[in-house]
ROSE-4610 file (N, C-alpha, C; in Angstrom, 1 decimal, always signed):
// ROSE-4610
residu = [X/X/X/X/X/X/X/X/X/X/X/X/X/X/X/X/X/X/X/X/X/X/X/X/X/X/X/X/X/X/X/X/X/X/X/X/X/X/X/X/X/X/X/X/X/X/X/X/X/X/X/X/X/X/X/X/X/X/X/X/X/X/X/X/X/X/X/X/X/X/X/X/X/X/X/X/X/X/X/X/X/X/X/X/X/X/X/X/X/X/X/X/X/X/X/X/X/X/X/X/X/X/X/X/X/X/X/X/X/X/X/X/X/X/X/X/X/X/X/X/X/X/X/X/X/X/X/X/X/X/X/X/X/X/X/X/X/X/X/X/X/X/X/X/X/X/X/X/X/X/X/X/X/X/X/X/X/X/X/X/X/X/X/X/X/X/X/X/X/X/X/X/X/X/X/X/X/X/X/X/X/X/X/X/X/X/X/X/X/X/X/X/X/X/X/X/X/X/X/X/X/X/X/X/X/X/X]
num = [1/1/1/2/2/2/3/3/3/4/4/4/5/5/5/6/6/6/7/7/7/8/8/8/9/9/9/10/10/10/11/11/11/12/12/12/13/13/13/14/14/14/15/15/15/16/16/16/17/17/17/18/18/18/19/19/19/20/20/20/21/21/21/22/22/22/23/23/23/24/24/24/25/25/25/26/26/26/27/27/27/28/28/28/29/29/29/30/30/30/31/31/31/32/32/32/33/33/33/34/34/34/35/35/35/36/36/36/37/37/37/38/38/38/39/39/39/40/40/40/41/41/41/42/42/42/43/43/43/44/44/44/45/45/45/46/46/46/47/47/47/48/48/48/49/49/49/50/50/50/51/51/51/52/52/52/53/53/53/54/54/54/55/55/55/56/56/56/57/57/57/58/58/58/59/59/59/60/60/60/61/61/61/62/62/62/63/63/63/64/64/64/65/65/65/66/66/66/67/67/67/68/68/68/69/69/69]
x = [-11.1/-10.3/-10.2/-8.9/-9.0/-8.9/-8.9/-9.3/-8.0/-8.2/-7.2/-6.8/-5.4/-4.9/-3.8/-5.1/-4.2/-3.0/-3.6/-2.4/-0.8/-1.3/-0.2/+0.6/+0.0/+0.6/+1.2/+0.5/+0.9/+2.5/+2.6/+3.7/+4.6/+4.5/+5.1/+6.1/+4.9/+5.7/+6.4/+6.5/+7.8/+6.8/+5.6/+4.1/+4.3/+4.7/+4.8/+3.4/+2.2/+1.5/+1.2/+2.4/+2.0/+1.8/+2.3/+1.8/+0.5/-0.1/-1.6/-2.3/-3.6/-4.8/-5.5/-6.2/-6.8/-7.5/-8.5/-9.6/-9.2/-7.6/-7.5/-6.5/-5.8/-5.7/-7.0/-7.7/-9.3/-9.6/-9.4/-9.7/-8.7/-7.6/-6.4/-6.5/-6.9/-7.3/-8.7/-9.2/-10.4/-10.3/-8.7/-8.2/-8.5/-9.2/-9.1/-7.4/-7.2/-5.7/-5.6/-6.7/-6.3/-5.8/-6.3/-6.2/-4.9/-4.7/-3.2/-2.0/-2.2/-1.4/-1.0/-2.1/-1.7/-1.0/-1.7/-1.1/+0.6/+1.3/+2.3/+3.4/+2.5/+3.2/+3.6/+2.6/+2.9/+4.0/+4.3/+5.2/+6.7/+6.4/+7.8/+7.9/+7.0/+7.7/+8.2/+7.4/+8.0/+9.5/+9.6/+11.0/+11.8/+11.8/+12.5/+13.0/+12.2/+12.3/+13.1/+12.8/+13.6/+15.0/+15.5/+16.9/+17.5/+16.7/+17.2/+17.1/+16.3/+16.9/+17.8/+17.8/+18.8/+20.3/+20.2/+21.8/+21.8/+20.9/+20.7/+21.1/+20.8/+21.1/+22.4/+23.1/+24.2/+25.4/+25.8/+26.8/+28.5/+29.9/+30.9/+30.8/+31.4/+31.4/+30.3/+29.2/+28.0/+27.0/+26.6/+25.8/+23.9/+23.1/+21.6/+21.2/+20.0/+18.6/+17.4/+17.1/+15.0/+14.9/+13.8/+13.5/+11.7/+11.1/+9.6/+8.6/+8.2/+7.6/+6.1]
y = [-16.3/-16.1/-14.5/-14.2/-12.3/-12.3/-10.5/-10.7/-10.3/-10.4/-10.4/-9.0/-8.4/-7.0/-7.1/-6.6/-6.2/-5.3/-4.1/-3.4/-3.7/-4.3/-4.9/-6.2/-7.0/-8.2/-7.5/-6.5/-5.7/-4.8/-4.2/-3.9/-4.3/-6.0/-6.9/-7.5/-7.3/-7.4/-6.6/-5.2/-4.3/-3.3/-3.3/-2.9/-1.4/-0.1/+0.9/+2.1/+1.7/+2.8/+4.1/+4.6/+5.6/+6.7/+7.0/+7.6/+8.2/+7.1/+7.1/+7.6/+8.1/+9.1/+7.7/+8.5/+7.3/+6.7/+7.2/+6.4/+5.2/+5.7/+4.1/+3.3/+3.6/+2.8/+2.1/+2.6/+1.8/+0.9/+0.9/+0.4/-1.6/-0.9/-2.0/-2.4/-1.7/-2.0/-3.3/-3.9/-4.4/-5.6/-5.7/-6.9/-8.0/-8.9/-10.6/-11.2/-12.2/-12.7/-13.1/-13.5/-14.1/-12.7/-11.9/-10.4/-10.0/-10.4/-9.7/-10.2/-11.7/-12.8/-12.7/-12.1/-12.1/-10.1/-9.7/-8.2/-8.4/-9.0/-9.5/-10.4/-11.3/-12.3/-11.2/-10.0/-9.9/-8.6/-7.9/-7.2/-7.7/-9.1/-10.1/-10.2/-10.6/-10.7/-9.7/-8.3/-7.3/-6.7/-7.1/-6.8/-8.0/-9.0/-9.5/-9.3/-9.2/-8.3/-7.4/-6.4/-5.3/-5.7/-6.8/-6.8/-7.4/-8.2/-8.9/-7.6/-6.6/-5.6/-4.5/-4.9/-3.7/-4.4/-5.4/-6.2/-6.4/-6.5/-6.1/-4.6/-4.1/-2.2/-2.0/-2.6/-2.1/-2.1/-0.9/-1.1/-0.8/-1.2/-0.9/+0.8/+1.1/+2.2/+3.4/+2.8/+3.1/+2.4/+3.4/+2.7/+2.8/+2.1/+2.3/+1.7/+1.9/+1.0/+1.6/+0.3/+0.7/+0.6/+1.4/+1.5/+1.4/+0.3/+0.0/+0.9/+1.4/+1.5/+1.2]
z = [+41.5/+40.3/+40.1/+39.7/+39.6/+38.3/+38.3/+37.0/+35.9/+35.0/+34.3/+33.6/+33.6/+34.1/+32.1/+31.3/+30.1/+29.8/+30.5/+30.9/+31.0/+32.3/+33.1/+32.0/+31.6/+30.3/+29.4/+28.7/+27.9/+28.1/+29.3/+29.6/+29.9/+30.9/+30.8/+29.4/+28.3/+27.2/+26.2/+26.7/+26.7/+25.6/+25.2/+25.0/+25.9/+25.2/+26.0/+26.0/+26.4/+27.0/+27.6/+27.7/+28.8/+28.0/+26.6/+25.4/+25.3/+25.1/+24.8/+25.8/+24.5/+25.4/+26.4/+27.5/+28.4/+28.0/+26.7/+26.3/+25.3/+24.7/+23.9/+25.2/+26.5/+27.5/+27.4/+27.9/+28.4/+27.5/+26.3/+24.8/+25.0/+25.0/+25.5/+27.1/+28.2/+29.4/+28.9/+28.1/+28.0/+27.0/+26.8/+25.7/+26.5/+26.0/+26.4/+26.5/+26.7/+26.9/+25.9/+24.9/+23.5/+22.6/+22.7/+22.1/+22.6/+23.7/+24.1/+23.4/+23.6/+22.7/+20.9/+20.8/+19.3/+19.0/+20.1/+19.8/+20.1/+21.1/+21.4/+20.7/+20.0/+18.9/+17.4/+17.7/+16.6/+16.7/+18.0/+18.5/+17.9/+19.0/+18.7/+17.3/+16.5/+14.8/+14.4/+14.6/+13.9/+14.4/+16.0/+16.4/+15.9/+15.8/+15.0/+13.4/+13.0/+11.1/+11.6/+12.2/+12.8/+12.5/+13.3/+13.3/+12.4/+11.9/+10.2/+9.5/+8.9/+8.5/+8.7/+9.7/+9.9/+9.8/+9.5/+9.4/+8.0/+7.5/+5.6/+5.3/+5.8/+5.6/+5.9/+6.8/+7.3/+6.1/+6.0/+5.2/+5.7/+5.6/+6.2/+6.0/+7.5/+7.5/+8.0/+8.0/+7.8/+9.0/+9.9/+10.7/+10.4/+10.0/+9.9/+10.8/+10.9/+11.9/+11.8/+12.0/+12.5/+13.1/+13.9/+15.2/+14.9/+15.4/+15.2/+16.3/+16.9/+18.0/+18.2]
């Protein structure tokens, strides 16, 4: 069985790391799959809201947006 590569899931899920100092990599390098899952679900929600608001803000004429990171 190998082992399981948070990192890698994480980035997979569009989860951008390369930012961060090494010691909170290592922090997120050490997430269970369930931990990954819910950091991910909750990616997906907030990019979601993201785009419902930003189609509420839009006004003619007028371009807005969020950008979550």
């Amino acid at each position: 069985m190998s082992q399981y590569d948070a990192l890698t899931a994480l980035q997979d899920a569009g989860v951008s790391l390369a930012e961060i100092p090494e010691e909170q990599q290592a922090i997120f390098a050490s997430l269970t799959q369930t931990e990954v899952r819910v950091l991910t679900s909750v990616k997906d929600r907030l990019d979601a809201a993201t785009e419902v608001a930003a189609h509420l803000v839009e006004q003619p004429g007028h371009h807005v947006g969020v950008i979550i990171h």
